[in-house]
LUMKOL-404911 format. One line per 5 residues: for each residue y, z, x of C-alpha. Coordinates in steps of 0.02 Angstrom, whole numbers, plus 50000, padded with zeros to 5 digits. Example, Ala and Ser with C-alpha at 12.3 -4.5 7.8 and 13.67 -1.06 7.14 Angstrom:
49775 50390 50615 ~ 49947 50357 50684
end
This chain:
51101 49500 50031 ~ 50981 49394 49924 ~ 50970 49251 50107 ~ 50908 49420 50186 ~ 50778 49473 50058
50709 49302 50045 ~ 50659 49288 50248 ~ 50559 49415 50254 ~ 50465 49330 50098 ~ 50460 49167 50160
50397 49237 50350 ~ 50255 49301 50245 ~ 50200 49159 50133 ~ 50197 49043 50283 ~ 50075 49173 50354
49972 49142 50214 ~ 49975 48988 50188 ~ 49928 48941 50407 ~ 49785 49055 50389 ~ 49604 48982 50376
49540 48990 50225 ~ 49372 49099 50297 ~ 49466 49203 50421 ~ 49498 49378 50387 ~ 49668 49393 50350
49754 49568 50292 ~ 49942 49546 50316 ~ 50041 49683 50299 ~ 50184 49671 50175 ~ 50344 49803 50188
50264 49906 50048 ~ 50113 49955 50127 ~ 50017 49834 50027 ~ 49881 49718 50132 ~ 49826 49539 50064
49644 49524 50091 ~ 49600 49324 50058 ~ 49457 49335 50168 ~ 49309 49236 50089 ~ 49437 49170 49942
49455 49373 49898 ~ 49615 49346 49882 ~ 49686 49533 49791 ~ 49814 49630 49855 ~ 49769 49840 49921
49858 49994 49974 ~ 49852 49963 50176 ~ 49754 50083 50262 ~ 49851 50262 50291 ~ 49958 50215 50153
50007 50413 50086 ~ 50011 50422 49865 ~ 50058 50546 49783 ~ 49913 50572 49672 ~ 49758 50465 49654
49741 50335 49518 ~ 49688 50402 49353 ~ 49478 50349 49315 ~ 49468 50359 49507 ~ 49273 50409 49549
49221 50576 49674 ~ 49090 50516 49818 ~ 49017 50652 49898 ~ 49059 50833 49920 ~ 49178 50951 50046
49238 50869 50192 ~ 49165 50723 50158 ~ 49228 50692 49977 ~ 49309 50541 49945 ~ 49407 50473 49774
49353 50283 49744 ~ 49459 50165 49632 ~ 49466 49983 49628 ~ 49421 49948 49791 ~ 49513 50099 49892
49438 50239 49957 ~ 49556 50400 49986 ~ 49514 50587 50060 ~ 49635 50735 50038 ~ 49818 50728 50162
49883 50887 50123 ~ 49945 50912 49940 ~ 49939 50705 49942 ~ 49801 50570 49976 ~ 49788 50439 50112
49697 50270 50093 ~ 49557 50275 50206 ~ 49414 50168 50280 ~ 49257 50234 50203 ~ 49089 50261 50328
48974 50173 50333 ~ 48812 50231 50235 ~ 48927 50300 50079 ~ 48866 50259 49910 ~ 48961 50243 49757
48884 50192 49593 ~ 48981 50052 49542 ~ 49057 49914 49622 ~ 49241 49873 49603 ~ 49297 49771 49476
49347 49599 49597 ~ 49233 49582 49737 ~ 49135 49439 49818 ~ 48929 49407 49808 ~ 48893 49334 49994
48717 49297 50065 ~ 48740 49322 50262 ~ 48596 49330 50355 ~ 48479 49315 50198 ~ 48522 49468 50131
48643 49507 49978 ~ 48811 49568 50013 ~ 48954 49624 49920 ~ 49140 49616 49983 ~ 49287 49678 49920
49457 49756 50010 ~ 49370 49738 50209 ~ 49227 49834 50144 ~ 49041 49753 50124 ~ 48917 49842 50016
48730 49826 50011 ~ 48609 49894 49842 ~ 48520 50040 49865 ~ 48420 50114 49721 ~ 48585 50258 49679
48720 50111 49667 ~ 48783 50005 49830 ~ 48807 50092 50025 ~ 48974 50040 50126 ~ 48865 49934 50264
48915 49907 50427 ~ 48998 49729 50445 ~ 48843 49588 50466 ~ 48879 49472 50600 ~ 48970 49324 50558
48909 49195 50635 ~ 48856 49062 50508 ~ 48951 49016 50363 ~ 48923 49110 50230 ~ 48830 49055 50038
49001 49103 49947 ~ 48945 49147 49765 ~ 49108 49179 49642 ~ 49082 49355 49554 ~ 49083 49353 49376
49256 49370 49262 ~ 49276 49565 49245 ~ 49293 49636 49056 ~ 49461 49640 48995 ~ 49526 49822 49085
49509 49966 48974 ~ 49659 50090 48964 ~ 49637 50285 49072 ~ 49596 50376 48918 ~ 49692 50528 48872
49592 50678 48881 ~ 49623 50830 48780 ~ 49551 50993 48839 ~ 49499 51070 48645 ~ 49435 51219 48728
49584 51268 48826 ~ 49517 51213 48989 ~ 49591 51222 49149 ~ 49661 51078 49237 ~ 49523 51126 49363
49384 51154 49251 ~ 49429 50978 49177 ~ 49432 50898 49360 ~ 49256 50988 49392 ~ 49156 50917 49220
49253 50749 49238 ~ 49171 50748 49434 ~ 48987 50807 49372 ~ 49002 50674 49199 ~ 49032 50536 49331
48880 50579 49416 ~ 48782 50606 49261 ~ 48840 50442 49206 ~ 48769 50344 49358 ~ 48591 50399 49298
48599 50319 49127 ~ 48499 50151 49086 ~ 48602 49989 49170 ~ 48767 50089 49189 ~ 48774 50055 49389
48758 49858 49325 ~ 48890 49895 49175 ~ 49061 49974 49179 ~ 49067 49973 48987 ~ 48906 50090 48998
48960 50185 49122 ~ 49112 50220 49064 ~ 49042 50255 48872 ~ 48931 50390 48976 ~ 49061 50487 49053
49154 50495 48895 ~ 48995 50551 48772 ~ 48979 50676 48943 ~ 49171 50727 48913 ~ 49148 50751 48722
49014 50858 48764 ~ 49087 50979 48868 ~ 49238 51005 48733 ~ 49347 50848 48778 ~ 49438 50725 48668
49455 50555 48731 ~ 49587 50446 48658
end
């Protein structure tokens, strides 16, 4: 048993380790789970189409009706029935932070941002999914900055006796009121300090 668990391993580090270090490489594991290494990315992702259950807790609402997407740490997922499906997001999309691990590129001579297949360009309300630049040259490869050490989901108590959609419809409208404070599309720490002084305002505790 453990000479047939370790193949399939193997089979998939050796994939790795042949690839090019530039190419775009997204190998799909048995757990629906991609490795995206291209441009030295190197983090792990839900593959596209992978079902959840539920989306991840502090994920972000983009857009509205059909077209609303959940974005969290690089993945993008719409509504599959009672469920959620990872998703390629269109291009033009804006969300108003990037994700915490991600790659500063200049293709082109013009600033791009990479993270999980996805490039992003700024645009005055955050950064818009762009539509792949052509690759042609090799790329000015700039390391992003260490993230801040991750910050636990808070727990958020309803003190008014709201409903579990009432709290999913003032958690969606604080996220968007956060994006329009002073350097919180540059700062997770002030975004994040928005949408809970939103919260608290709307009869939330945050722990």
């Amino acid at each position: 048993m453990k000479t047939l668990l370790t193949l399939p391993l193997l089979a998939l580090c050796a994939a790795l380790a042949a690839a090019p270090a530039h190419a775009d490489v997204r190998v799909r594991a048995n757990i629906g789970m991609v490795f995206d290494n291209r441009y030295h990315h190197d983090h792990y992702y839900p593959a596209p189409g992978y079902v959840a259950p539920r989306v991840p807790r502090g994920s972000v609402i983009v857009g509205a009706g059909p077209g609303r997407y959940w974005f969290h740490g690089g993945v993008w997922y719409q509504p599959y029935g009672p469920r959620y499906r990872v998703v390629t997001p269109p291009v033009g999309v804006v969300i108003p932070l990037l994700p915490p691990s991600y790659v500063t590129l200049t293709l082109g001579g013009q600033p791009y941002y990479y993270a999980n297949g996805v490039y992003y360009r700024p645009v005055p309300e955050g950064y818009a999914v762009a539509t792949p630049p052509a690759d042609t040259a090799a790329p000015q490869v700039q390391p992003a900055p260490p993230p801040p050490p991750p910050k636990a989901d808070p727990i958020i108590y309803p003190r008014n006796g709201q409903s579990p959609e009432q709290l999913e419809t003032d958690r969606r409208d604080c996220n968007r009121w956060a994006t329009t404070q002073p350097n919180a599309q540059a700062d997770s720490s002030v975004f994040n300090r928005a949408v809970e002084a939103c919260m608290d305002g709307r009869g939330y505790t945050l722990k």
